[in-house]
mmCIF file as gemmi writes it, N, C-alpha and C atoms, coordinates in Angstrom:
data_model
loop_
_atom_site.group_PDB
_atom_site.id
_atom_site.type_symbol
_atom_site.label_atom_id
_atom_site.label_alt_id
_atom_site.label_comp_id
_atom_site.label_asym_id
_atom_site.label_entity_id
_atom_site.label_seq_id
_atom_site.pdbx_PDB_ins_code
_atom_site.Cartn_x
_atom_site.Cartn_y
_atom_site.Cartn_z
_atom_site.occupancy
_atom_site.B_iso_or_equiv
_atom_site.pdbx_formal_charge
_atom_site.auth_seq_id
_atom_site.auth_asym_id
_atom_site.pdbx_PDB_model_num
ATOM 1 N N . UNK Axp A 1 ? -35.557 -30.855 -9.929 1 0 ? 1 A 1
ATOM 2 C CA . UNK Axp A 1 ? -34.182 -30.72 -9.534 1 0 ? 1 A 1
ATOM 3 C C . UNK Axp A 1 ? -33.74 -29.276 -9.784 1 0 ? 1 A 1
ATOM 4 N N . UNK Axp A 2 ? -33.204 -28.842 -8.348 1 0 ? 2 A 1
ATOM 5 C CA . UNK Axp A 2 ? -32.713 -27.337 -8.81 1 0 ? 2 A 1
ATOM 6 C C . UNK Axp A 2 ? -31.187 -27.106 -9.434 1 0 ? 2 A 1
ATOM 7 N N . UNK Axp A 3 ? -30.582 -26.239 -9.938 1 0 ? 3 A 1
ATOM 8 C CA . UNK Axp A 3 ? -29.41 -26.471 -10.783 1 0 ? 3 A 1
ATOM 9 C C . UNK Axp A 3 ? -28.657 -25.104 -10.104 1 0 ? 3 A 1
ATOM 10 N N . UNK Axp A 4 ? -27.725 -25.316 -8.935 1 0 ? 4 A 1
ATOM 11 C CA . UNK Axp A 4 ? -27.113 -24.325 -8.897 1 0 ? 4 A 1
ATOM 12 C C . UNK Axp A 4 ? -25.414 -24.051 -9.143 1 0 ? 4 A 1
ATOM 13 N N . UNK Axp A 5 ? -25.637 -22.913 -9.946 1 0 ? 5 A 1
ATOM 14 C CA . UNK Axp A 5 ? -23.967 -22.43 -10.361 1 0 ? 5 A 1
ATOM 15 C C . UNK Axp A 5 ? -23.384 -21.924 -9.562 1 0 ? 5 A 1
ATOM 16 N N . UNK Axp A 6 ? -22.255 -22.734 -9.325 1 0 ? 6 A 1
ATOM 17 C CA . UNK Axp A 6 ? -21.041 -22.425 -8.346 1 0 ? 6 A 1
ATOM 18 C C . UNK Axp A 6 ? -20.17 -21.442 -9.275 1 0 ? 6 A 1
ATOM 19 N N . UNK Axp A 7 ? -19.343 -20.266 -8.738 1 0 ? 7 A 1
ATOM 20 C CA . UNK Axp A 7 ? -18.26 -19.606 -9.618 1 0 ? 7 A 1
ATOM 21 C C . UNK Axp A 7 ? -17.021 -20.827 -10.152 1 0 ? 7 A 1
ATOM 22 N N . UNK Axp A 8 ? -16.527 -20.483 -10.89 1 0 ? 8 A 1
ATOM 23 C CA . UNK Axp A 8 ? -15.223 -21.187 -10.99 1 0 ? 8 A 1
ATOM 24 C C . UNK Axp A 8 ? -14.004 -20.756 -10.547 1 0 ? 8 A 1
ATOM 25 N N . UNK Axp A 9 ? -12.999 -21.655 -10.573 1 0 ? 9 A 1
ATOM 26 C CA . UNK Axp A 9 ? -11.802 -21.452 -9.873 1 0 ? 9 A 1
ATOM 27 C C . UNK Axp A 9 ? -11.416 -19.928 -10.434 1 0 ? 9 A 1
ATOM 28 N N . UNK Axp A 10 ? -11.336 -19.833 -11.712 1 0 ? 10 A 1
ATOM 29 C CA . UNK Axp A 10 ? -10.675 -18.289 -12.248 1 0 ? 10 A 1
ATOM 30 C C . UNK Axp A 10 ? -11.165 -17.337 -11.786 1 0 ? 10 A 1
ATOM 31 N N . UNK Axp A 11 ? -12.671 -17.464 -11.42 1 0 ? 11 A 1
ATOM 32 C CA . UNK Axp A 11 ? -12.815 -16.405 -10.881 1 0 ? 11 A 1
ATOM 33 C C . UNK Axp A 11 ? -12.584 -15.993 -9.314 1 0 ? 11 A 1
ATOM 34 N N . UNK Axp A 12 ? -12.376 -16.883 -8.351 1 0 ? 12 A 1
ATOM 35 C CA . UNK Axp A 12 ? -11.708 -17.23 -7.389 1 0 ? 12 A 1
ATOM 36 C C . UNK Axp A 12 ? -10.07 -16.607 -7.592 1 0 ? 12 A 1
ATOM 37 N N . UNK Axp A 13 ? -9.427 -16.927 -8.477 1 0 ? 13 A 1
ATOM 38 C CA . UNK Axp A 13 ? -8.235 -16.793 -8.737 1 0 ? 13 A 1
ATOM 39 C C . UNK Axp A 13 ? -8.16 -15.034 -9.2 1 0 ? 13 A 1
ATOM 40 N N . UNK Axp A 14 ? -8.978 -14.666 -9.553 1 0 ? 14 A 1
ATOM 41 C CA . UNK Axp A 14 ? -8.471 -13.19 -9.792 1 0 ? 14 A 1
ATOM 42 C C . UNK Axp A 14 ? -8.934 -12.54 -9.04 1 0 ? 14 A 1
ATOM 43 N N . UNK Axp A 15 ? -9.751 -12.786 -8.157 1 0 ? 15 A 1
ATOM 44 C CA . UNK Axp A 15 ? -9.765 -12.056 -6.678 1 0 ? 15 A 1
ATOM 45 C C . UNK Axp A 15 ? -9.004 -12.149 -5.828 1 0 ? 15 A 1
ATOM 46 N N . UNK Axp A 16 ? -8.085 -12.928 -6.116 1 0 ? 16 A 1
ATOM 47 C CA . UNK Axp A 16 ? -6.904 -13.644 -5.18 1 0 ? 16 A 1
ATOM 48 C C . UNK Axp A 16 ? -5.919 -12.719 -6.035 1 0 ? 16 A 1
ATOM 49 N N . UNK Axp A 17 ? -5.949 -12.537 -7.132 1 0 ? 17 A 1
ATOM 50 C CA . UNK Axp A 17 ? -4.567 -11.861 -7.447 1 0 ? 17 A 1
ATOM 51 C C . UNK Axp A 17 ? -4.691 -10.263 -7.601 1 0 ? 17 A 1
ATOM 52 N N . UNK Axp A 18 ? -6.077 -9.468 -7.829 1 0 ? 18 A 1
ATOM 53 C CA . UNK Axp A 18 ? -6.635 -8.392 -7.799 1 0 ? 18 A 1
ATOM 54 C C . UNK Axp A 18 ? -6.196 -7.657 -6.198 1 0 ? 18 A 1
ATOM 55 N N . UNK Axp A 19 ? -6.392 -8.724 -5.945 1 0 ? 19 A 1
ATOM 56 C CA . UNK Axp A 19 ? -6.458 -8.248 -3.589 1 0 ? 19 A 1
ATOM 57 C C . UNK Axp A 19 ? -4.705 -7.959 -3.783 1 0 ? 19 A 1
ATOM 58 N N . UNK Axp A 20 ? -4.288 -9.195 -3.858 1 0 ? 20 A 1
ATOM 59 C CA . UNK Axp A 20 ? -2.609 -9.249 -3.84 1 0 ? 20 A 1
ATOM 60 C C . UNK Axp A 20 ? -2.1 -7.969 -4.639 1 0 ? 20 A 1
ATOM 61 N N . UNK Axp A 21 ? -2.745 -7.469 -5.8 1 0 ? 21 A 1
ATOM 62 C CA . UNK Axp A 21 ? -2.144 -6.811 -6.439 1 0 ? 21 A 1
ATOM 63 C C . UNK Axp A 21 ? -2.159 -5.171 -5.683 1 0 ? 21 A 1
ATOM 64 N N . UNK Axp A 22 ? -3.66 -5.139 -5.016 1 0 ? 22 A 1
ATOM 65 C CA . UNK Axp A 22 ? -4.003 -3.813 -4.231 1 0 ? 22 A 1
ATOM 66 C C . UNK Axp A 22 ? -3.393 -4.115 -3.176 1 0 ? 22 A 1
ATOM 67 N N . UNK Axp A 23 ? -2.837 -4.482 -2.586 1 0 ? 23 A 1
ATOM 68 C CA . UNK Axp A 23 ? -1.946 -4.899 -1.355 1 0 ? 23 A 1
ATOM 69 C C . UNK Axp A 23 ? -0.882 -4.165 -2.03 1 0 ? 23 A 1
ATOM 70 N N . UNK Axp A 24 ? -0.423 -4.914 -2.964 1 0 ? 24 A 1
ATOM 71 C CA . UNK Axp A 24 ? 1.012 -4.67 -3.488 1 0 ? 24 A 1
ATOM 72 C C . UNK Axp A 24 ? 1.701 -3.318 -3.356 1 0 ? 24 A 1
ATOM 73 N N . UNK Axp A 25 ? 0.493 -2.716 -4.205 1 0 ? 25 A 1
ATOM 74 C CA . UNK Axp A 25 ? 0.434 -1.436 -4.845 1 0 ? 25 A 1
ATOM 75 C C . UNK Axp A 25 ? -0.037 -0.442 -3.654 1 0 ? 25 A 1
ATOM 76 N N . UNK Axp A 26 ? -0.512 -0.578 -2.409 1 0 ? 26 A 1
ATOM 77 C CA . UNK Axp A 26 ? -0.884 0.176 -1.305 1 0 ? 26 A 1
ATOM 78 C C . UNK Axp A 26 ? 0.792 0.033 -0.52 1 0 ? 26 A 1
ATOM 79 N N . UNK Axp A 27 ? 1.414 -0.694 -0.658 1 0 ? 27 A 1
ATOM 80 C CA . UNK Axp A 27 ? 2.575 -0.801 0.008 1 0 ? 27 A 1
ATOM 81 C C . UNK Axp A 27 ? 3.72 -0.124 -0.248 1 0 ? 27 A 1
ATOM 82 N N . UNK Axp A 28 ? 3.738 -0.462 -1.931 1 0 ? 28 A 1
ATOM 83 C CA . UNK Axp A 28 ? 5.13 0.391 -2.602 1 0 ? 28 A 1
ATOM 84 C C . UNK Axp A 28 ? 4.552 1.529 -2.038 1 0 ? 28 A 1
ATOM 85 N N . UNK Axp A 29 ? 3.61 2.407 -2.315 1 0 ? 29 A 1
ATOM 86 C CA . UNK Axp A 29 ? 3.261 3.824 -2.03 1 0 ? 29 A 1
ATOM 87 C C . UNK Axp A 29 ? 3.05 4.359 -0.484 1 0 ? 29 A 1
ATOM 88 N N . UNK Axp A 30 ? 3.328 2.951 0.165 1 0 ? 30 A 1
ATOM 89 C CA . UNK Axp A 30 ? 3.376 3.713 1.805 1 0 ? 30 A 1
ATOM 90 C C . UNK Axp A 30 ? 4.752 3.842 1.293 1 0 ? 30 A 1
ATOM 91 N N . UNK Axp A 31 ? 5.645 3.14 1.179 1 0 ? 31 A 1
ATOM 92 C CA . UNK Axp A 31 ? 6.877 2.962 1.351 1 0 ? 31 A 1
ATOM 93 C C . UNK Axp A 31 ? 7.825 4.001 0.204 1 0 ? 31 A 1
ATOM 94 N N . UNK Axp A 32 ? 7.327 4.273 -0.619 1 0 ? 32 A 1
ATOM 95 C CA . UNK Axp A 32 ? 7.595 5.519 -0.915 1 0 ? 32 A 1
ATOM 96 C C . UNK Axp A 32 ? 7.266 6.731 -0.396 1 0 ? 32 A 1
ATOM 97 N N . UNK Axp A 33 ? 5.998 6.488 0.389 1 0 ? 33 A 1
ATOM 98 C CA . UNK Axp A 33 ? 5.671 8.521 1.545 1 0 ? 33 A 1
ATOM 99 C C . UNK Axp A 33 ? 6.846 8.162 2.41 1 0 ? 33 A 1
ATOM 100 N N . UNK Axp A 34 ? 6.516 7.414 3.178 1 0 ? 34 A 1
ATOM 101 C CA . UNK Axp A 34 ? 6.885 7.53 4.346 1 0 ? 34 A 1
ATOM 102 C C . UNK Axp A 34 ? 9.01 7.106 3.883 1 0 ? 34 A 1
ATOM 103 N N . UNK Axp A 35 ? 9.744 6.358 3.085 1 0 ? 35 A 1
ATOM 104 C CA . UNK Axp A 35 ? 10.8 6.307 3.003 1 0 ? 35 A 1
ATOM 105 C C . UNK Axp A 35 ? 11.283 7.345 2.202 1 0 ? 35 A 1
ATOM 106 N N . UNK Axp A 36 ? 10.86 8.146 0.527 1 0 ? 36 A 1
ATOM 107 C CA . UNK Axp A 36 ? 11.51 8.767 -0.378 1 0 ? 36 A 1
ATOM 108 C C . UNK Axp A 36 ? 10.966 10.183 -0.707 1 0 ? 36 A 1
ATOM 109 N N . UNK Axp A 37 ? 10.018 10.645 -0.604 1 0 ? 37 A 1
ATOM 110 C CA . UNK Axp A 37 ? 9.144 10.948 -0.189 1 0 ? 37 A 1
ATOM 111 C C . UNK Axp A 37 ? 9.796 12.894 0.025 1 0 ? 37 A 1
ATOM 112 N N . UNK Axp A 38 ? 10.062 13.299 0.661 1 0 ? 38 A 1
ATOM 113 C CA . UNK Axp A 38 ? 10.686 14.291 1.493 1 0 ? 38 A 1
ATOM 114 C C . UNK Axp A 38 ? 9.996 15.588 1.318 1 0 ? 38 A 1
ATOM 115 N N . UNK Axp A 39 ? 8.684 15.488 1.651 1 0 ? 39 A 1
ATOM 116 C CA . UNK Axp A 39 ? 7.568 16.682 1.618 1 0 ? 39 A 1
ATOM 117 C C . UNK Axp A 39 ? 7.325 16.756 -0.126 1 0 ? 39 A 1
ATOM 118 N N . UNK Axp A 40 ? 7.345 15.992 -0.831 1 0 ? 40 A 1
ATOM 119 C CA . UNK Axp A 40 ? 6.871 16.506 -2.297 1 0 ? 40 A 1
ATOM 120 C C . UNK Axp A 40 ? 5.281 16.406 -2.747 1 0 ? 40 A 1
ATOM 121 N N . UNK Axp A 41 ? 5.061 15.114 -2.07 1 0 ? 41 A 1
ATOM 122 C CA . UNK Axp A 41 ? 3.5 15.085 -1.908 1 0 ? 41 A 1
ATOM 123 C C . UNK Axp A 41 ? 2.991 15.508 -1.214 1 0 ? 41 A 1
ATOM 124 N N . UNK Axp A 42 ? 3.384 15.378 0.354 1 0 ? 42 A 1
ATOM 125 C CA . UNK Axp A 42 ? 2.61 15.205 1.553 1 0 ? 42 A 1
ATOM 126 C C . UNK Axp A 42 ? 2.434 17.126 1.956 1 0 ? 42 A 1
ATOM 127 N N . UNK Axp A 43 ? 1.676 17.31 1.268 1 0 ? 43 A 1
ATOM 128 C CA . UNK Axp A 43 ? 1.667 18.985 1.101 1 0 ? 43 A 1
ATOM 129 C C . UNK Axp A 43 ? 0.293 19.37 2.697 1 0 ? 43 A 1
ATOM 130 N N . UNK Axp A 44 ? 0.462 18.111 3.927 1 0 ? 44 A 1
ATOM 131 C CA . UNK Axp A 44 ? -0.463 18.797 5.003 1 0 ? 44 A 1
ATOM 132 C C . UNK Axp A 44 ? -0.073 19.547 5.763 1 0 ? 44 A 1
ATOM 133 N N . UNK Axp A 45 ? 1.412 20.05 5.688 1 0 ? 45 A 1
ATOM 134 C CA . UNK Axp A 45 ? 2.026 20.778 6.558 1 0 ? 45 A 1
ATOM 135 C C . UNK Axp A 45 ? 3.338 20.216 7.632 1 0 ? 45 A 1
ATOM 136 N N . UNK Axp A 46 ? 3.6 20.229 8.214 1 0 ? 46 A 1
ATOM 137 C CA . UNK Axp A 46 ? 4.868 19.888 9.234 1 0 ? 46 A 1
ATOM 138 C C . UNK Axp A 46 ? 4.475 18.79 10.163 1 0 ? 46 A 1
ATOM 139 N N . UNK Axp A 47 ? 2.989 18.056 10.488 1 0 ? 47 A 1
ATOM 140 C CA . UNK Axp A 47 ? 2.302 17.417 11.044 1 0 ? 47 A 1
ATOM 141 C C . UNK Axp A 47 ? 2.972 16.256 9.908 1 0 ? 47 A 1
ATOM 142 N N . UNK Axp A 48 ? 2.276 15.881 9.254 1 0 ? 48 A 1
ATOM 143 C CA . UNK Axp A 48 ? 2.991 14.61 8.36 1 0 ? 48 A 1
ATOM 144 C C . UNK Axp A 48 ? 4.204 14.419 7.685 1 0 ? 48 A 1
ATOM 145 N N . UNK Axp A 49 ? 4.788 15.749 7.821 1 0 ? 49 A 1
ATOM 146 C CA . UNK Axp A 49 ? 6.369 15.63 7.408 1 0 ? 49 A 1
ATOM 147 C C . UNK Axp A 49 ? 6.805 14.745 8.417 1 0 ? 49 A 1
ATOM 148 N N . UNK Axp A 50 ? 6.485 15.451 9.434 1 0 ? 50 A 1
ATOM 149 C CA . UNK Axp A 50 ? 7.519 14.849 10.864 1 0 ? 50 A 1
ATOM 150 C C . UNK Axp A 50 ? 6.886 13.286 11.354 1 0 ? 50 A 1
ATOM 151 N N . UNK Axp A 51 ? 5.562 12.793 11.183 1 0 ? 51 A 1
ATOM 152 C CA . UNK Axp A 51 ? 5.212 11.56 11.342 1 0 ? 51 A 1
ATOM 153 C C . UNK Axp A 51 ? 5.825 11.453 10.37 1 0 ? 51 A 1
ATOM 154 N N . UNK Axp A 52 ? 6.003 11.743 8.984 1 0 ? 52 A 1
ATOM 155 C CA . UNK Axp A 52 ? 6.724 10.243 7.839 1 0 ? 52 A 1
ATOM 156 C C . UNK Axp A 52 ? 8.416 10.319 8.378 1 0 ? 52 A 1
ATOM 157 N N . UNK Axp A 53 ? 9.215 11.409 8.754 1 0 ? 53 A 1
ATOM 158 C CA . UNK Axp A 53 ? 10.035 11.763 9.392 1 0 ? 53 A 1
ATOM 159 C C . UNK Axp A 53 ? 10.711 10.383 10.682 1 0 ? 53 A 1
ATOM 160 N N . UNK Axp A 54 ? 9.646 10.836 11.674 1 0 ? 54 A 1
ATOM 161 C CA . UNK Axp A 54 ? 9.923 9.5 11.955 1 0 ? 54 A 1
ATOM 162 C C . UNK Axp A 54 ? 9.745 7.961 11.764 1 0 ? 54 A 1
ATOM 163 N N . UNK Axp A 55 ? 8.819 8.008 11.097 1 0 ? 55 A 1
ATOM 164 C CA . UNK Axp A 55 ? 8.69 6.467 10.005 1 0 ? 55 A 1
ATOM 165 C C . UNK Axp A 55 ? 10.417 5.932 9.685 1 0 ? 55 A 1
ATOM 166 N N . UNK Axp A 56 ? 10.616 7.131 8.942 1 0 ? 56 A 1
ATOM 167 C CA . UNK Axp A 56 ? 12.306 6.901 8.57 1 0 ? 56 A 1
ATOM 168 C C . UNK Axp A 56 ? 12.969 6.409 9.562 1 0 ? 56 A 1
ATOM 169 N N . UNK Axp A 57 ? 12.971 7.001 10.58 1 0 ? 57 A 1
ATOM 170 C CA . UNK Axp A 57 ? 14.152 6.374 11.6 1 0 ? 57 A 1
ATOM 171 C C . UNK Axp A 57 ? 13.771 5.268 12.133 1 0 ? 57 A 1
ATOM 172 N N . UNK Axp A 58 ? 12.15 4.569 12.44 1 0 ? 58 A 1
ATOM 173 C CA . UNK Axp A 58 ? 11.736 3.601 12.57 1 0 ? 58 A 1
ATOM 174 C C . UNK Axp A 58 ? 12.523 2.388 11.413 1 0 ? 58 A 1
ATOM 175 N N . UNK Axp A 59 ? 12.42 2.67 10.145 1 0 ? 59 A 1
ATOM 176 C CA . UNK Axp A 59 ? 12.565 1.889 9.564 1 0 ? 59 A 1
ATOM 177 C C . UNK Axp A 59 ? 14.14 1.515 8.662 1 0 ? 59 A 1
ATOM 178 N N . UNK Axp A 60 ? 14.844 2.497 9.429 1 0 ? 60 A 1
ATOM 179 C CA . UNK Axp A 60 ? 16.049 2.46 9.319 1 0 ? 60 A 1
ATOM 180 C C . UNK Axp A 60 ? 16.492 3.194 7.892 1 0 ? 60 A 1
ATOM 181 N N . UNK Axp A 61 ? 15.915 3.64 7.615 1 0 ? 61 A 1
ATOM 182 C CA . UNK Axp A 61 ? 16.127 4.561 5.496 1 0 ? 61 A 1
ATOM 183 C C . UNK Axp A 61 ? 16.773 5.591 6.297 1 0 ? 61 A 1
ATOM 184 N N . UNK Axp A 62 ? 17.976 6.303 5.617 1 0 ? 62 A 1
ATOM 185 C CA . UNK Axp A 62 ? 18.553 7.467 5.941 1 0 ? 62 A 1
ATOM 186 C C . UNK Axp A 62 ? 17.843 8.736 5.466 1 0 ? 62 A 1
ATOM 187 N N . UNK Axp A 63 ? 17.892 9.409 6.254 1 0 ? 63 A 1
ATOM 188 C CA . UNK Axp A 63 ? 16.961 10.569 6.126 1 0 ? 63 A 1
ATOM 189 C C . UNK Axp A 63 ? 17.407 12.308 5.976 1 0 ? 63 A 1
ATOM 190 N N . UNK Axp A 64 ? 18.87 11.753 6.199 1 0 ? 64 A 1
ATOM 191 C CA . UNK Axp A 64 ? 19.713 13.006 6.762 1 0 ? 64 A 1
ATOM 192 C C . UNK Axp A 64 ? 21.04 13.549 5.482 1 0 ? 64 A 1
């Protein structure tokens, strides 16, 4: 008889909350470039100012 080990739920469960958490955390930080943002990081030049630029008006954050 062969004996094979299945993972358990916890470990199931913290890949589930590890993912959720890198989700999380990839989001606040779009949403800080692209909403608060106002060239302090985004040091590529006038090319990604003006794409996060218009992000803003896409997403309705005042920009002005």
């Amino acid at each position: 008889m062969v004996y094979v080990a299945s993972p358990g739920r916890s470990v199931e469960t913290l890949g589930v909350v590890l993912t959720a958490f890198g989700v999380v955390l990839l989001s606040l930080l779009m949403l800080y470039l692209v909403g608060f943002d106002q060239g302090a990081i985004s040091r590529s030049g006038m090319y990604l100012h003006e794409l996060m630029h218009d992000g803003r008006h896409l997403l309705g954050l005042p920009c002005h």
